[in-house]
C-alpha positions in Angstrom: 151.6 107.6 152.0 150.7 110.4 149.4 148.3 110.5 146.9 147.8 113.1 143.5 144.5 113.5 142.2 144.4 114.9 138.6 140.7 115.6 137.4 137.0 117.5 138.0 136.1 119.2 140.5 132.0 120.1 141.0 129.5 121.8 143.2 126.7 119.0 143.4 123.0 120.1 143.7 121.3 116.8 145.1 117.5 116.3 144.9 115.9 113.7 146.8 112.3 112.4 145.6 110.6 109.0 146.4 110.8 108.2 143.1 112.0 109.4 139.9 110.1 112.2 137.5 108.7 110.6 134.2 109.2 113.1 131.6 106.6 116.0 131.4 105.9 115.1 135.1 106.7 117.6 138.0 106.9 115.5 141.4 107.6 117.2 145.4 111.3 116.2 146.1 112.2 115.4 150.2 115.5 117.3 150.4 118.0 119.6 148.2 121.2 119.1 149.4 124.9 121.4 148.0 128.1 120.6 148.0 131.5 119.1 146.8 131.4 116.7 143.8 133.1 115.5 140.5 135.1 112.5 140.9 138.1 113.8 141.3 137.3 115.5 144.0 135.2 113.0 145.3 138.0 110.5 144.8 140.7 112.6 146.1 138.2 113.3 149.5 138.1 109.5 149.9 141.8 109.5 149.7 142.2 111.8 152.1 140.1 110.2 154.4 141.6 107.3 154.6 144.3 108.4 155.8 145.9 109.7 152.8 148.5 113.0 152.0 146.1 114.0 149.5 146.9 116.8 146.2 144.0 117.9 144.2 145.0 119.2 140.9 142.1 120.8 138.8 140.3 124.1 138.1 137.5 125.9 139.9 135.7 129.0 138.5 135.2 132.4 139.8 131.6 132.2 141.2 130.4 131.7 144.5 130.0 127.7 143.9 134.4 127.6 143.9 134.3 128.6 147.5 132.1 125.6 148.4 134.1 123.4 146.1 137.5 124.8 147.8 136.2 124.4 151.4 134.8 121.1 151.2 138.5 120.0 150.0 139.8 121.5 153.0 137.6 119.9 155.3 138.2 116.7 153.8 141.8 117.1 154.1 143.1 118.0 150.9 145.6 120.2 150.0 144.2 122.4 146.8 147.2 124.1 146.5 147.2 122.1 142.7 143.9 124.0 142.2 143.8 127.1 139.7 141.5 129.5 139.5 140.1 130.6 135.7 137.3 132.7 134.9 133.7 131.8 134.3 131.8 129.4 136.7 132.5 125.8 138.5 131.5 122.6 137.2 128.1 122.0 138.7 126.4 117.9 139.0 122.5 118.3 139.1 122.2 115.0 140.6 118.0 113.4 141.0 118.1 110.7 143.9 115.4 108.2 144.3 115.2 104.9 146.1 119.0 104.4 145.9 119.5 104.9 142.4 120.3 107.9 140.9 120.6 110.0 137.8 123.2 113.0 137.1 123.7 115.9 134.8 127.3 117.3 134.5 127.9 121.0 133.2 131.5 121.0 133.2 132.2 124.6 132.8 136.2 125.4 134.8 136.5 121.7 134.4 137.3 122.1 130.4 139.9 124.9 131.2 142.3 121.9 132.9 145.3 121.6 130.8 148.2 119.2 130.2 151.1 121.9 131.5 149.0 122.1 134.3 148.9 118.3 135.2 152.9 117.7 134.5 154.2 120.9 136.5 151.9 119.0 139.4 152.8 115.6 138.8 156.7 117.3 138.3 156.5 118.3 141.7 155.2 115.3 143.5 156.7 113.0 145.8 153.0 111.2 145.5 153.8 107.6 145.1 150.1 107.2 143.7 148.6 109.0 140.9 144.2 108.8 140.6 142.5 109.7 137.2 139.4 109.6 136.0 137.7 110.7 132.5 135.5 113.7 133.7 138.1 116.5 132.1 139.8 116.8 128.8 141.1 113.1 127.5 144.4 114.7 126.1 144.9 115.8 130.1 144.4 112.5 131.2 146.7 110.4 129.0 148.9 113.0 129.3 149.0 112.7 132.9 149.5 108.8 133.1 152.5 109.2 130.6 154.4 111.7 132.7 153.4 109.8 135.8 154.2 106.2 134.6 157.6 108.0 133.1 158.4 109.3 137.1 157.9 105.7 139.1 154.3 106.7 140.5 151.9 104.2 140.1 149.2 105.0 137.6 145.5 104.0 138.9 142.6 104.8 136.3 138.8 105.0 137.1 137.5 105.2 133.4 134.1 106.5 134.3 131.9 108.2 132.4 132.9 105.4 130.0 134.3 106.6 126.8 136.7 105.2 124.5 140.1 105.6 124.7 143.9 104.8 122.7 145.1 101.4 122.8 148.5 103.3 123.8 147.5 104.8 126.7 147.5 101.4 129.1 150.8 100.6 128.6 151.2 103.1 131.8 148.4 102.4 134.0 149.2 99.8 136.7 145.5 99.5 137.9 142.2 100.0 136.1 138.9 99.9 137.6 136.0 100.0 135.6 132.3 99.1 136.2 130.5 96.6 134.2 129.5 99.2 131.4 132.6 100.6 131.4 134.4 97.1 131.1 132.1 96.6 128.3 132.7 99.8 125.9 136.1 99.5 126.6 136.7 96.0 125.9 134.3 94.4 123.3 133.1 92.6 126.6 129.5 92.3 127.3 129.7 91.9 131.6 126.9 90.6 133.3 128.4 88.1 135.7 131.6 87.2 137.2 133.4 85.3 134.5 132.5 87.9 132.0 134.1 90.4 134.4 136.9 88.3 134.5 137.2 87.9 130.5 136.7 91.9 130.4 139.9 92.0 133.4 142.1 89.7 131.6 141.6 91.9 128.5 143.7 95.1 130.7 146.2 93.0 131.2 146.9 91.9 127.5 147.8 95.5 126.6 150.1 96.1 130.0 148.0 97.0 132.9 149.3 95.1 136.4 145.8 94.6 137.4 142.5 95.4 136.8 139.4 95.3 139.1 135.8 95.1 137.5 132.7 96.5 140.0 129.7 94.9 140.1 127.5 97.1 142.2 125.8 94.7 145.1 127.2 91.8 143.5 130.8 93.1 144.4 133.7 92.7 142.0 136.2 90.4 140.0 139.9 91.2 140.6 142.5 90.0 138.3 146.5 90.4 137.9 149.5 88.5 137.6 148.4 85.8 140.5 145.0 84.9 139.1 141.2 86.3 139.3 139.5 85.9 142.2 135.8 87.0 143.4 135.4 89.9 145.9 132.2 89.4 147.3 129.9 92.4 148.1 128.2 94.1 151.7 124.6 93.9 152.2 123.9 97.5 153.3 120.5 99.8 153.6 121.3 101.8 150.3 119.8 105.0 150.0 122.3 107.1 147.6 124.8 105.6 145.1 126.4 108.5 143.7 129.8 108.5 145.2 130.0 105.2 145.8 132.8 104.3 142.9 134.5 107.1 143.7 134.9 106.1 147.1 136.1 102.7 146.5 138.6 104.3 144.1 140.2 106.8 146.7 140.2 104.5 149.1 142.0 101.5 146.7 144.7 104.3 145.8 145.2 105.3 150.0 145.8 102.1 150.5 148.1 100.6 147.9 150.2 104.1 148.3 149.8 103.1 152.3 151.8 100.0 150.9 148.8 97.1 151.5 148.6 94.4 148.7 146.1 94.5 146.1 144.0 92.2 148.1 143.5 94.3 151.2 143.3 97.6 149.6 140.3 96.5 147.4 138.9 94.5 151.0 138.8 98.3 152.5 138.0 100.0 148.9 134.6 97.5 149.4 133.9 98.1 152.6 134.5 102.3 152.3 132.4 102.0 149.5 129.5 100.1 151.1 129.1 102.2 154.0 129.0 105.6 151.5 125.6 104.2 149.8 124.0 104.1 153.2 123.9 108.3 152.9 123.0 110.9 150.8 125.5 113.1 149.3 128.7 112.7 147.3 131.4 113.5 149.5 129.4 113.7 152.5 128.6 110.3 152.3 132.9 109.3 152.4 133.5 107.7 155.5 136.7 107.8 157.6 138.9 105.3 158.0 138.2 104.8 161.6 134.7 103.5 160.4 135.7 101.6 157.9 138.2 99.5 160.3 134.8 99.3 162.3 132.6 98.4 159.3 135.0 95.3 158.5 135.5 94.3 162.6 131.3 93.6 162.2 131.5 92.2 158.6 
C-alpha cells in the first residue's frame, strides 16, 4: 500500500499553560515543546505509521527549522525525496495548549513557494494508489493536484481544513472528503451541530460527485455517508490533553488504510481509534501512534 502526500510542511513550537492567556495577560506556561507539524506532514507521518509507503511532496526552507522538519519525516518513515528546498525560512505553527484545547498561529513562509509543476512531476511519478490533500498551501496547487491525480486512477482523499471555500469543479475528482463540522458548514450552506445535520452537510459531497464523505464531530465521533447509506461512527472516551493533530491523524490513517485495501467502514474504525489515542499526548506528530497500538487500542475498546 502507498500513499502521496501533497501539502505543508511546519516546525511546531508548542506551549503548554493550564489555561489559556486572556489578551494583555502574560501567564507561566508548563512545557515548550519543537518539532514536525503542518498537516501534511502530520498527515503523511500518520500514514506512514500505519503502515503506509508514504511520499511527502512540499517545500522546506533553508534555516535550521528544515533540518527538524526533514528528520522528523525520516523518523516517521517518510520518504521526502518529493521535498524541495527554496530559500528563506520553514513554515513555523506557534501552537498555545491548554486543558486539551488548543489554539494555532501558522506563518507559512517555504509553504507558499509549493507549486503546481511541482505536485504533477510527483503525482507523474507515483505508483501511490492514494493521494492526501489538505488546504494549508496554495489552493491552485491543490486542485491542481486532485485533477492530475483523479486523471491517473489514484484515489483523491481531501481534508479541507483550515476551512475555506473552494470551486464547485474541483469535487468532481475527490473520492473522499472529510471535513469537520465548521468545515462542513462553510463549505456547504450546512449549519452541523448534530448527526443528521452532518449527514445533510455529507449528502451534499455527494451531489457534486464525491464517492463518500465523512463529517468529524470531535468526542461525539462522526457521520459517514456514500453510496450504501449514512451511518453513525460513534466516538472513544479518552483522557484528552492535546487536540492538535488529532484530524490529521485520523486522515493519514483513513488514507493507509483504504490504499491498504480495507472498506470504507474499517478504515474510518482505525482512523477513530488512531485519532483517539493521539489526543491523549502532547505534540503534533509525536502524539501519532503506530499501528501496533492502534490494533491494541481497538482489542480493549
Amino acid at each position: 500500500m502507498s500513499v502521496i502526500v501533497v501539502g505543508s510542511i511546519n516546525v511546531d513550537v508548542t506551549v503548554v499553560a493550564d489555561r489559556m492567556a486572556q489578551a494583555g495577560e502574560t501567564i507561566t506556561g508548563t512545557a515548550l515543546e519543537t518539532g514536525l507539524g503542518g498537516k501534511g506532514a502530520n498527515q503523511a507521518a500518520a500514514a506512514a505509521r500505519a503502515g503506509a509507503a508514504t511520499t511527502m511532496v512540499g517545500c522546506v526552507g533553508s534555516d535550521a527549522f528544515a533540518d527538524v522538519a526533514l528528520d522528523g519525516l525520516r523518523e516517521a518513515g517518510v520518504d521526502v525525496a518529493g521535498v524541495a528546498t527554496v530559500e528563506g525560512g520553514t513554515g513555523i505553527a506557534h501552537i498555545r495548549v491548554a486543558g486539551g484545547d488548543n489554539s494555532i498561529v501558522v506563518v507559512p513562509l517555504a509553504n507558499a513557494a509549493l507549486s503546481v509543476e511541482q505536485a504533477h512531476a510527483a503525482i507523474d511519478a507515483t505508483d501511490a494508489s492514494a493521494l492526501l490533500l489538505q488546504l494549508e498551501v496554495d489552493q491552485q496547487v491543490v486542485l491542481a493536484a486532485a485533477e492530475r491525480a483523479h486523471a491517473r486512477g489514484i484515489r483523491v482523499v481531501l481534508d479541507p481544513a483550515p476551512a475555506a471555500p473552494l470551486p464547485e469543479s474541483i469535487w468532481q475528482h475527490v473520492a473522499l472528503v472529510k471535513p469537520n463540522e465548521h468545515e462542513a458548514g462553510l463549505l456547504t450552506g450546512v449549519e452541523v451541530t448534530d448527526a443528521a445535520s452532518a449527514e445533510q452537510a455529507a449528502r451534499w459531497f455527494l451531489d457534486r460527485g464525491v464517492d463518500a464523505a465523512i463529517v468529524t464531530l470531535g468526542k461525539a465521533g462522526a457521520v459517514l455517508v456514500d453510496a450504501d447509506g449514512a451511518r453513525m461512527l460513534a466516538g472513544h472516551v479518552v483522557d484528552a490533553v492535546d487536540s492538535t493533530a488529532a484530524g490529521d491523524t485520523f486522515s493519514g490513517y483513513l488514507a493507509a488504510a483504504l490504499a491498504d485495501g480495507a472498506s470504507l467502514d474499517e478504515a474510518a474504525r482505525r482512523a477513530m481509534a488512531a485519532a483517539a489515542i493521539s489526543v491523549t499526548r502532547v505534540g503534533a506528530t509525536a502524539s501519532i501512534p503506530s499501528s501496533a497500538e492502534v490494533d491494541a487500542f481497538l482489542a480493549d475498546a
